[in-house]
C-alpha positions in Angstrom: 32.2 -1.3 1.9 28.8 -0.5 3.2 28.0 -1.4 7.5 26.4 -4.1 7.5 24.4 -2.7 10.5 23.2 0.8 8.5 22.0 -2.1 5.7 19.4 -3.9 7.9 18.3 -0.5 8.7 16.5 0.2 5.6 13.5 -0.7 4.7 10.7 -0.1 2.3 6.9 0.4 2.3 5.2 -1.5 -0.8 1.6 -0.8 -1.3 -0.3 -3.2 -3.8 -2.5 0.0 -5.7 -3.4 -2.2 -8.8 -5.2 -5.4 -9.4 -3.2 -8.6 -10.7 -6.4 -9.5 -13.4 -5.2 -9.5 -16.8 -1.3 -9.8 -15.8 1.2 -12.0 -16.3 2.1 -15.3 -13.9 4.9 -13.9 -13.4 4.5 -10.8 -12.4 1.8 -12.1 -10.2 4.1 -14.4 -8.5 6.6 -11.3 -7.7 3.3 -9.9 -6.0 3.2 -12.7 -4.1 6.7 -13.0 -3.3 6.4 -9.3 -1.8 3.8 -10.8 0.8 0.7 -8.9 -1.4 -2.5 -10.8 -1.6 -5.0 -7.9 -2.6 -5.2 -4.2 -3.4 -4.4 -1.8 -0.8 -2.1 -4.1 1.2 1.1 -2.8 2.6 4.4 -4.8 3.5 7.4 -3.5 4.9 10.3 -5.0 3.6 14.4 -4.9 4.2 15.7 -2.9 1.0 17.8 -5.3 -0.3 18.8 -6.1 -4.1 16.6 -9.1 -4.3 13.4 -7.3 -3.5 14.0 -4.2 -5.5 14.4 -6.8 -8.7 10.9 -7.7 -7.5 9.6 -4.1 -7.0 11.3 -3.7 -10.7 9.0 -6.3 -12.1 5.8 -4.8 -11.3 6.7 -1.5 -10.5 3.0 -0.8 -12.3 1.1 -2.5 -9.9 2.8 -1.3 -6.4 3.6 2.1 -4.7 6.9 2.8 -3.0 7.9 4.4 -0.4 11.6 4.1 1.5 11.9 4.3 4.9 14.7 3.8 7.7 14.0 2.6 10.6 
């Protein structure tokens, strides 16, 4: 099993780097759900499965980069 403690440690850098006109609800409520309101905004979030299914989603509207902290 993975530390729990190494876990929390990672995070990841999501950059909204395409507009959410002409896309589907859906994928603009994952946009939302990352904490992304308009282009250019960056969140840093804990890698976990929940918000790489998210990243997944729109994977063509965001810009990733992983981090550790």
């Amino acid at each position: 099993m993975s530390n729990p403690k190494n876990d929390a440690c990672k995070t990841v850098t999501v950059r909204l780097v395409k507009g959410m006109r002409g896309c589907r609800e859906r994928h603009r409520q994952s946009v939302r759900a990352l904490g992304l309101n308009k282009i250019n905004d960056v969140r840093e979030l804990i890698d976990s499965p929940s918000v790489r299914g998210l990243i997944n989603t729109v994977h063509y509207l965001v810009r990733v980069e992983e981090t550790k902290s």
